[in-house]
C-alpha positions in Angstrom: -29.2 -8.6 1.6 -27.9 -9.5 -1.6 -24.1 -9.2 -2.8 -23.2 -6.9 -5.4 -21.4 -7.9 -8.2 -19.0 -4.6 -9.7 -17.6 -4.5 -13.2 -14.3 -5.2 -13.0 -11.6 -2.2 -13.8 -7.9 -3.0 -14.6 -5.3 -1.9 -12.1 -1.9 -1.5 -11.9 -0.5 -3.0 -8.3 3.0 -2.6 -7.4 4.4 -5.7 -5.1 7.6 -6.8 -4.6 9.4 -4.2 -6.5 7.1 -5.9 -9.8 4.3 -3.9 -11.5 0.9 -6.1 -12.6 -1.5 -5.1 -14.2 -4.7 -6.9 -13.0 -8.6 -6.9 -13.6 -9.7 -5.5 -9.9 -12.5 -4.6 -7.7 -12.8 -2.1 -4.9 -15.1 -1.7 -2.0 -16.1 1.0 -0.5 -17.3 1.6 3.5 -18.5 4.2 4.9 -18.3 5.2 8.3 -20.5 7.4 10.7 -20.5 8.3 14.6 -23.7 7.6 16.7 -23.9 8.9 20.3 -27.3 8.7 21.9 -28.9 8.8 25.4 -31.6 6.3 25.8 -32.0 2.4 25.9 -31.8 0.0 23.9 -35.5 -1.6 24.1 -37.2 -1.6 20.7 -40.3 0.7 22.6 -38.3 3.3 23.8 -36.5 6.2 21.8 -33.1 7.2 21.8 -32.0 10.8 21.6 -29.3 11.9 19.7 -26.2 13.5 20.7 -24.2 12.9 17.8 -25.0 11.4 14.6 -22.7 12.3 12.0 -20.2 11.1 9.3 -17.0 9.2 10.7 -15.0 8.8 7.0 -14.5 6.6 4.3 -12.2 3.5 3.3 -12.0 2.4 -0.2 -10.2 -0.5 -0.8 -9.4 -2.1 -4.5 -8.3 -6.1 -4.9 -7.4 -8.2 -8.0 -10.9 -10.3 -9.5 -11.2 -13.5 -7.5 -9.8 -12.6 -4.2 -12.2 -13.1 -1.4 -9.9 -12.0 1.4 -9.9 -8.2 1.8 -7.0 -7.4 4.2 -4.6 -4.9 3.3 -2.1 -5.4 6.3 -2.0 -8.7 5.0 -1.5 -7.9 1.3 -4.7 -9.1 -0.4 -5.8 -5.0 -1.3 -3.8 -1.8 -1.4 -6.2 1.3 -0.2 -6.7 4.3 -2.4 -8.5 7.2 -3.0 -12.1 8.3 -4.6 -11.6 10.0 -8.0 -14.6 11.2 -9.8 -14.4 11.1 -13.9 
């Protein structure tokens, strides 16, 4: 795998009752839900039981920040919006 570098996008954050407005990044994950009945050797197959999609999470941070926690306060979660 290879990291992806984003464009950066300016942001307004709110913290500490102080707006900034800050050249940011977000990451997006996406989550899915695998049951299956089988094993887990490479020669035998698994049947599925449930394989679908579990959600998203999309989180933005200011450039430069390499933590990603939001409980911590490194990145505020938002929203998708198409333009």
């Amino acid at each position: 795998m290879q990291r992806i570098f984003p464009s950066p996008q300016n942001t307004a954050f709110l913290r500490n009752s102080k707006l900034e407005v800050l050249p940011s990044i977000s990451e997006l994950g996406i989550f899915g839900t695998f049951v299956g009945y089988g094993t887990s050797s490479l020669s035998q197959s698994v049947s599925p039981i449930l394989n679908s999609y579990g959600g998203y999470l999309l989180r933005t941070k200011p450039l430069g920040v390499d933590e990603g926690g939001v409980a911590t306060g490194y990145s505020v979660l938002n929203s998708i919006v198409f333009e």
